[in-house]
N, C-alpha and C positions, 0 to 999 in steps of 0.2 A: 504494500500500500504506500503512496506516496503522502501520505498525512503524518505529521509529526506529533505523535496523540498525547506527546508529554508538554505538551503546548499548547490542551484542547480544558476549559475548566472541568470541573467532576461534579456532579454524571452533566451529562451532555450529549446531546443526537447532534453529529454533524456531518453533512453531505459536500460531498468531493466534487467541485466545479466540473474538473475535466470527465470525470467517468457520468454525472449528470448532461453534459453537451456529448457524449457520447452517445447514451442511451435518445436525447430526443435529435442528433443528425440523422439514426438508424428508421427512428418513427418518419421524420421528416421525408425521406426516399422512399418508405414504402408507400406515405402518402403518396407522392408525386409520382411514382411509376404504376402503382393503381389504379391512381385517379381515386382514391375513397377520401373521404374526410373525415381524416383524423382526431379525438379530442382527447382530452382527460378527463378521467373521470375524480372528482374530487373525494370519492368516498375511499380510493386509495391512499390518495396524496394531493394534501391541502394548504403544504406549505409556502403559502402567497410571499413568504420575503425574498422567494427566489422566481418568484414569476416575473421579473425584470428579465430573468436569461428567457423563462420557457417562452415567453412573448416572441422571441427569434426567431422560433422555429414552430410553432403553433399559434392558432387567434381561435379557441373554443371550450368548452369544457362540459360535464354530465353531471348534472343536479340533480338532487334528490328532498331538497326543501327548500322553503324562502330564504332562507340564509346561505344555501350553496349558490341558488340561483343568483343572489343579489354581490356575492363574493366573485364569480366570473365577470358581472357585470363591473364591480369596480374595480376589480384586481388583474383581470385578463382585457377588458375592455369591450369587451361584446356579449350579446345575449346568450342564455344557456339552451342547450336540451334539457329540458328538464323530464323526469318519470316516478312519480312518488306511488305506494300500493294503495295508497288514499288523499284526498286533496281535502283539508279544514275550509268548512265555507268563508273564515274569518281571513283566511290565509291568502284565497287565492286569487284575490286584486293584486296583491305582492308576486305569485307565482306568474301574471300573467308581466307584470309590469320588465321581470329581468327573462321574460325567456321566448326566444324564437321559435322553438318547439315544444309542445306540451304531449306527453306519454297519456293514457290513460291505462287504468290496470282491469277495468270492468266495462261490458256496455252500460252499465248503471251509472258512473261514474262520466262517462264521458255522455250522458242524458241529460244526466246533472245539470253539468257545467257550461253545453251548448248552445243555448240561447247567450251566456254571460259571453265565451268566445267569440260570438258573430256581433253583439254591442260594442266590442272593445274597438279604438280608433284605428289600433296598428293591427295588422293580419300576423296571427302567429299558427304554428302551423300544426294542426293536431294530429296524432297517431294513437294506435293502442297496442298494448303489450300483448303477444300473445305466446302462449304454453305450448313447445309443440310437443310434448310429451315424450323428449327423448333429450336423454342428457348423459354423457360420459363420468361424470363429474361421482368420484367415489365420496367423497366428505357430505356426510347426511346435511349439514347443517348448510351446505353451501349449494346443495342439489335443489335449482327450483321446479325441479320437474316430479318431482318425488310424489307418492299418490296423495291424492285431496290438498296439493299445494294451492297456496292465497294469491299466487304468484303465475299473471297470465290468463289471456282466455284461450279454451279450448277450439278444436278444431269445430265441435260439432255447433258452439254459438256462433260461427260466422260460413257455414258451409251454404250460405241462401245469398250469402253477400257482406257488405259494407255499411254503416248507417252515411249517409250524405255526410261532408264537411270532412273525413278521413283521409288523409293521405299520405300516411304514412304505417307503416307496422315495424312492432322493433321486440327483440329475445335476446334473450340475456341467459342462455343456455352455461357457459364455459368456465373455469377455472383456472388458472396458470397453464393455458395449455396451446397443444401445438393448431398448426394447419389444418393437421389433417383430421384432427377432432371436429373444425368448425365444418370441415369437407362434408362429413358426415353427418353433420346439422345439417346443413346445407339441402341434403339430398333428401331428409326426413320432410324439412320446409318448405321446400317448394312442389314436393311430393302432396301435401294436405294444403300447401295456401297458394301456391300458385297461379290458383282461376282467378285471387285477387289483386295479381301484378299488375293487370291493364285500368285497374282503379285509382292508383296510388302513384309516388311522386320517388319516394323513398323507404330505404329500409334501414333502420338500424339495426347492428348485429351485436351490440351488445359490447361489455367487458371481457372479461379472461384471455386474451390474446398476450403471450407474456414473449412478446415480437424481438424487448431484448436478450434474452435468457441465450445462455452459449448454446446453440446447436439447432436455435429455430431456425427453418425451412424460410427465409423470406422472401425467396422466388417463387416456392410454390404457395405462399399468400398472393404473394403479388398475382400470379396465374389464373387461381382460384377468384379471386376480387374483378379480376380485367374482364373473365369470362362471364361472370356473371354481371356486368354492366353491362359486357355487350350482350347478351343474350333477352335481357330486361329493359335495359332504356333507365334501370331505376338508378337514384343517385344513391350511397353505400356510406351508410357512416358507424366507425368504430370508434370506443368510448374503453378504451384498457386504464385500469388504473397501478399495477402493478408496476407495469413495462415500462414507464418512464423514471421511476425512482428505481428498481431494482440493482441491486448492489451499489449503490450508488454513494453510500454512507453508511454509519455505524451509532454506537451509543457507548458510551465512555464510562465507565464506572470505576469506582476504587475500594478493594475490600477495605473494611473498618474492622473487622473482628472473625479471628477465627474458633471457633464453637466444636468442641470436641465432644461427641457423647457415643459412648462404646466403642467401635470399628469405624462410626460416621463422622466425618472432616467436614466442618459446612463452611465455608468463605461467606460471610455476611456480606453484605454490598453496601452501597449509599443507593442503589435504586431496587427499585419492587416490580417481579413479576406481575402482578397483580394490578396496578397504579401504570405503568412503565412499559411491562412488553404483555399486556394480556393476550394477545392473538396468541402467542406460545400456549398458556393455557388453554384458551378455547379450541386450536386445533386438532389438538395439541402438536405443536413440534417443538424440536430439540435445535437454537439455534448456534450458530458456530464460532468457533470465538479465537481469537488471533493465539496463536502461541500453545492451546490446548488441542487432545483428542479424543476419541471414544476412550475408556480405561485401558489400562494398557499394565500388563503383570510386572511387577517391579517398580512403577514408576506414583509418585506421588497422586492419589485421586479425592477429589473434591465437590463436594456436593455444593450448590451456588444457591443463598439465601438471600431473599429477599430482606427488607428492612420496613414491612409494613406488620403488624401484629397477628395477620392472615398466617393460622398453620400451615396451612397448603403452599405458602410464596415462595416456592423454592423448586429448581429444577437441579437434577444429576443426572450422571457421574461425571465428571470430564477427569483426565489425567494432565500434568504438568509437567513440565523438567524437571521442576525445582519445588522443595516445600513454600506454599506462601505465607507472604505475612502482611502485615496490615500495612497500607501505604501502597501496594502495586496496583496498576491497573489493570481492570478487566474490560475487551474491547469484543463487543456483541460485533457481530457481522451482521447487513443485510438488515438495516432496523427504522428505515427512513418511510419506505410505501407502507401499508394498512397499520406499523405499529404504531406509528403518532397519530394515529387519525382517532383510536380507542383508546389516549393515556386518559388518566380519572387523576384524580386529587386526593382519593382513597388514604383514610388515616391520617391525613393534611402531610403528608411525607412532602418533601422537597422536590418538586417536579426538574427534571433535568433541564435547563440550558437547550438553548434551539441555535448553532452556529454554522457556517458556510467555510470550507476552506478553498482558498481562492484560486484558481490559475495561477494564479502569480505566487503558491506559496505561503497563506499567507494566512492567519484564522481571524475571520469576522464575526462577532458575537452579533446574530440577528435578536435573540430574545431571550431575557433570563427573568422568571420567575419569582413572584415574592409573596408574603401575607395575604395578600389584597388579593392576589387572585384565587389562593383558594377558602377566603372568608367571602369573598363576593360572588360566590358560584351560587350556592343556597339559600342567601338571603340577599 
């Protein structure tokens, strides 16, 4: 890694200029040899103090409420897609006012709201979500296709047609995944919705495209995307939130104490699973950490504690060179996309630092945390 992490305050998320202009050159090209339209989706990665770089190489982004929406609008500078699984009637003057597209998730919902859409002064463009009941995607929690999911309409409420004013349909079927997984959406999709291509404008295809991940296929995206424009006429827009932060940055921690009880070494931290990297939890994965490995016979092993009162806040085993001690750092890998988007304030623990280290070398402190933000979260 080209980050000088003894230079980075503790704990601290800071993402790496050059490997983030890497990851959205790669997006950039697939847009352009595609022809799709590319955005971000903010529910991965919403960290706006760096949307002066992604402004370079993208102008869009995928909401998911009035505050994402209204966030692309001031932070990216254009209107959102937006797709939420319910619209608050109180809310959706705000929804319509930051977004150029509006999802719906039901024919109920988009009944609703269709009189308010055709009053509105400015034309924004509506679609609905639909289920096509086929999804790769093994993590229950992440599978919107799963039986009696809330997520999407089914093939058989739109097999008679379209309600007037539609024109667009969009799934969100994928997970960190490849080409050839969408291939095969692909061919289930236009298998059951097909007869509704000559109604519509556009399709969006959703998140999970993880376009920079080592080993994706992105010619045969690009392939897959060209042919299906041409074969439709429709316009193609993909909304990944991974792919633009992936590997891009890390999270900085420093053991404070190390906690001995029978056979078990636990490395206390200055940051919480739980507070800090809960996707680890909820995935659960085991994520990777600079200097350590799986255990390893002989060599020192260490179970990694969180610093929030939660029993559960702790993940193992990892092995080390060397026995630790309090004062080294521990440097998460890979902790910039969906982990800051679900940190909490949990136990008022100290939220890590939000920095940039720059092209040039250099560590910019974008946001550090105090009282006041987590005494003004609930009241």
């Amino acid at each position: 890694m080209s980050i000088d992490y003894n230079r980075i305050p503790s704990p601290c998320y800071i993402i790496d200029e050059e490997r983030f202009r890497k990851n959205l050159t790669l997006i950039k090209q697939v847009a352009e040899c595609s022809g799709a339209e590319i955005i971000l989706a903010f529910k991965g990665f919403a960290m706006w103090g760096v949307f002066d770089i992604l402004r370079e190489y993208i102008s869009g982004a995928a909401a998911s409420s009035p505050h994402e929406a209204r966030l692309c609008f001031d932070e990216i500078g254009s209107k959102a897609h937006t797709y939420s699984p319910v619209y608050r009637k109180s809310e959706f003057s705000s929804i319509m006012k930051y977004s150029s597209h509006i999802t719906f998730n039901s024919l109920e919902q988009y009944f609703k709201y269709e009189s308010t859409l055709k009053r509105y002064p400015e034309h924004i463009s509506a679609g609905l979500r639909i289920n096509p009941e086929f999804s790769e995607v093994s993590h229950g929690i992440y599978n919107p296709c799963s039986p009696g999911s809330r997520l999407g309409i089914t093939f058989d409420k739109l097999e008679q047609g379209l309600p007037a004013g539609i024109e667009g349909l969009h799934f969100h079927v994928l997970f960190e995944s490849d080409s050839y997984a969408l291939e095969r959406v692909l061919e289930k999709f236009e298998k059951d919705f097909g007869h509704l291509f000559d109604k519509i404008k556009w399709i969006n295809m959703g998140g999970g495209h993880l376009i920079t991940r080592e080993g994706y296929d992105t010619d045969h995206l690009t392939e897959i995307l060209r042919d299906f424009r041409k074969k439709t006429g429709l316009h193609i827009i993909l909304e990944p939130g991974s792919a633009f932060a992936w590997e891009a940055g890390e999270l900085v921690a420093t053991v404070e104490d190390i906690v001995v009880n029978g056979r078990v070494k636990t490395a206390i931290l200055d940051v919480s699973f739980t507070a800090h990297m809960p996707d680890c939890l909820e995935m659960p994965y085991k994520p990777k950490i600079i200097g350590a490995t799986e255990p390893v016979k002989g060599k020192p092993v260490y179970r990694l504690g969180g610093n929030s009162c939660l029993s559960g806040d702790f993940m193992g085993d990892w092995s080390f060179d060397h026995e630790l001690k309090p004062g080294e750092r521990i440097v998460f890998l890979d902790m910039i996309h969906y982990t800051m988007v679900k940190t909490t304030t949990f136990n008022g623990v100290q939220h890590p630092s939000i920095g940039l280290w720059t092209k040039d070398k250099k560590f910019k402190l974008i946001r550090r945390f105090s009282y006041r933000d987590y005494r003004d979260r609930l009241s």
